[in-house]
C-alpha positions, 0 to 999 in steps of 0.5 A: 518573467521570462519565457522560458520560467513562463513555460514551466509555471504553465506546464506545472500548473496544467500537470497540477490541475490534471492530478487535482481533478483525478483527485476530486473525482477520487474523494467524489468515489469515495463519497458516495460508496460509504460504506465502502465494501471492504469496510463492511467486510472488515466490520462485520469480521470485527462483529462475527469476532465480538460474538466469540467466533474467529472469522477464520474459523468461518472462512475455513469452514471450521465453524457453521455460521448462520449470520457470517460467510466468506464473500462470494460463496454458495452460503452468502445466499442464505437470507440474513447472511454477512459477508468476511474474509480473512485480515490478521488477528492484530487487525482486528483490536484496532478496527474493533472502535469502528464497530460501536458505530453503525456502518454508515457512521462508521464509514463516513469516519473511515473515509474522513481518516484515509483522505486526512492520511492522504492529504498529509501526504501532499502537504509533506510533499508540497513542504519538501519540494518548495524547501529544495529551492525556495521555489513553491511552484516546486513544492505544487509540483512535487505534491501533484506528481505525490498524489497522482496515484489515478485509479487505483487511488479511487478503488481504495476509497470506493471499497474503503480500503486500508491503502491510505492508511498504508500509504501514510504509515509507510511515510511516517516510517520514514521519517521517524527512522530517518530521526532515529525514533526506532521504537516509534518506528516499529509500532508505525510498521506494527500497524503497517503489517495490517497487511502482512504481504505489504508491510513484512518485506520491511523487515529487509532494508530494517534488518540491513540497516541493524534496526533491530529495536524497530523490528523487535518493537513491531513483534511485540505490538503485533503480538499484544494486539492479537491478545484481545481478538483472541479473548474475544473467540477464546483461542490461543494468541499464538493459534491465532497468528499462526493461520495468518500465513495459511490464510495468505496462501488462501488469498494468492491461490484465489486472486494470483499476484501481479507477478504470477497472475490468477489465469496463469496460476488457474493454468499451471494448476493441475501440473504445479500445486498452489503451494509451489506457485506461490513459494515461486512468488515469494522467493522471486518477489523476496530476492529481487527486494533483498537484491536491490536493497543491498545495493542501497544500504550505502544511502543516506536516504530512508525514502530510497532504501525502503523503495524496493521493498515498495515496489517488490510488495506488489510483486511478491505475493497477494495484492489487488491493483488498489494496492498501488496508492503505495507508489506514491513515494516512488512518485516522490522520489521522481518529482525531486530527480525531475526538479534536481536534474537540468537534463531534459531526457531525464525530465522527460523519464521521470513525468513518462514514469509517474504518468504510467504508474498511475495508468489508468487515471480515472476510475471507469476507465475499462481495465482490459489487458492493455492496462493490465500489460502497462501495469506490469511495466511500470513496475519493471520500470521502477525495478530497473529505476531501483538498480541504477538509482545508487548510480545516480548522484542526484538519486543517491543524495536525496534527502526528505527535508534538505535539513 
């Protein structure tokens, strides 16, 4: 063997077992939280709506509830009180199985799910990275940067939160729109748009592309799956639906965004209303994912066209840094450029790139501003690796399954 293959099988295994025992540690998180928070919030929102009430309904205060309370109010410290907040109506149909289960059962399922949806993750990448040159030391190398997703990735299995599932669905999307299963592909988006501020700025390189079957289909799933939670409260589907939005501009009035975050909007509070902050979000957010998606609408790559609105997800409206998991596919896109490119510099970028999206690495890590800063970065620095990337020969040919 020689010296030089010698040094980069060590490197890779010494990167591989870093992202290994970030990894370990997530699942060990994860493990010993169920049920995890957001879990139990999302169960007892799907109960509150079994016993005829919208948890909408309570959040706003249109309704007095002896047994439900939006988390982290006065009312939550009333004995017998169950914490919600607020998800879209659809989200609720599906969600409601897990309730015919009791929390901690209902948990252990939920963490079992999201950590097989991530698994499939590093097993796609794995397949993909060893096909680029029959080389499997590639695919161990594509699947450990896939999957270096750090802290936030133990936040989301210490609240059991959707972010696995979403970082799954994102890659199913792909590959089913890559094969031209349209229909298939809008229900994979339908249940992306559990959360609404990650999954609709889609709608931008699908509708750039004329994926029109897929956006209808995603409606229409939407729609029907909002019929049964609004049985349950006996409402109307289509009230229902309409307090989503309402219920998002809830969410970034209570937690900021990543672009605009909550101090700054607690700041400029008494000079500019909520609603304008947040039109600020959307519009800068939206217009940077309809700008970068354009110029990748030449691509042949589904993997890259749906990168901006990946990135700008996080940027224009509500998120919470947990929901970062979804990087995963930048990460992706970044282990092919490092194994297609001969130029160190470039090597160099991309390791630089991945190792700084996923900062902080560990959970207790303290979170402070200088994490908070590098978080802002990383994601300047895919927004900057969005625009050039259609200037890229090695970016613009990528290719998911090189078949």
């Amino acid at each position: 063997m020689s010296r030089k293959k010698t040094i980069r099988i060590t490197a890779i295994i010494l990167f591989s077992a870093l992202a290994a025992m970030i990894m370990i540690h997530t699942v060990v998180i994860g493990i010993v939280s169920v049920p995890g928070g957001d879990f139990l919030l999302r169960y007892n929102e799907a109960e509150c709506l079994r016993s005829g009430v919208d948890p909408y309904d309570v959040v706003s205060k249109k309704v007095e509830s002896d047994k439900y309370a939006l988390w982290g109010t006065p009312e939550m410290d009333r004995p017998g009180m169950n914490a919600i907040h607020v998800y879209p109506p659809w989200e609720y149909t599906w969600f409601l199985p897990f309730t015919f289960l009791d929390r901690k059962t209902g948990g252990a399922l939920f963490l079992e799910l999201a950590v097989l949806a991530l698994a499939a993750i590093g097993v796609y990448a794995y397949q993909v990275g060893t096909r680029l040159r029959d080389d499997p030391w590639d695919g161990v190398l594509c699947a450990s940067a896939t999957l270096f997703l750090g802290w936030a990735g133990g936040e989301v299995l210490f609240f059991a939160n959707f972010g696995f599932f979403n970082a799954f669905l994102i890659l199913l999307l792909i590959l089913l729109l890559k094969t031209k299963h349209d229909v298939l592909a809008g229900l994979a988006w339908g249940l992306l748009m559990t959360k609404p501020q990650i999954g609709l700025l889609f709608a931008i390189p699908l509708l750039i592309k004329r994926r029109f079957v897929t956006v209808a289909t995603a409606a229409v799933f939407c729609a029907l799956s909002t019929i049964p939670a609004a049985v349950l409260c006996h409402r109307s589907p289509v009230e229902m639906i309409l307090e989503v939005p309402r219920a998002n501009m809830f969410l970034m009035f209570e937690n900021g965004t990543m672009l605009i975050p909550q101090q700054v909007s607690m700041a400029l509070s008494d000079r500019i209303s909520g609603s304008t902050l947040n039109a600020i979000n959307m519009l800068v957010g939206g217009g940077l994912c309809l700008l970068l998606t354009w110029r990748m609408r030449n691509s042949k790559s589904w993997l890259l066209i749906l990168c901006p609105a990946i990135v700008c997800s996080l940027l224009w409206t509500y998120c919470k840094p947990h929901d970062r998991v979804i990087l995963w596919a930048l990460n992706f896109g970044l282990s092919i450029l490092f194994i297609r490119s001969r130029d160190w510099r470039v090597r160099a970028a991309c390791i630089a790139l991945i190792l700084l999206t996923a900062w902080p690495w560990f959970w207790g890590i303290k979170i402070g501003a200088v994490t908070k800063l590098l978080r802002r970065v990383s994601l300047l620095a895919l927004l900057v690796c969005c625009w050039i990337a259609p200037k890229i020969k090695l970016i613009q040919d990528i290719e998911e399954d090189k078949s």
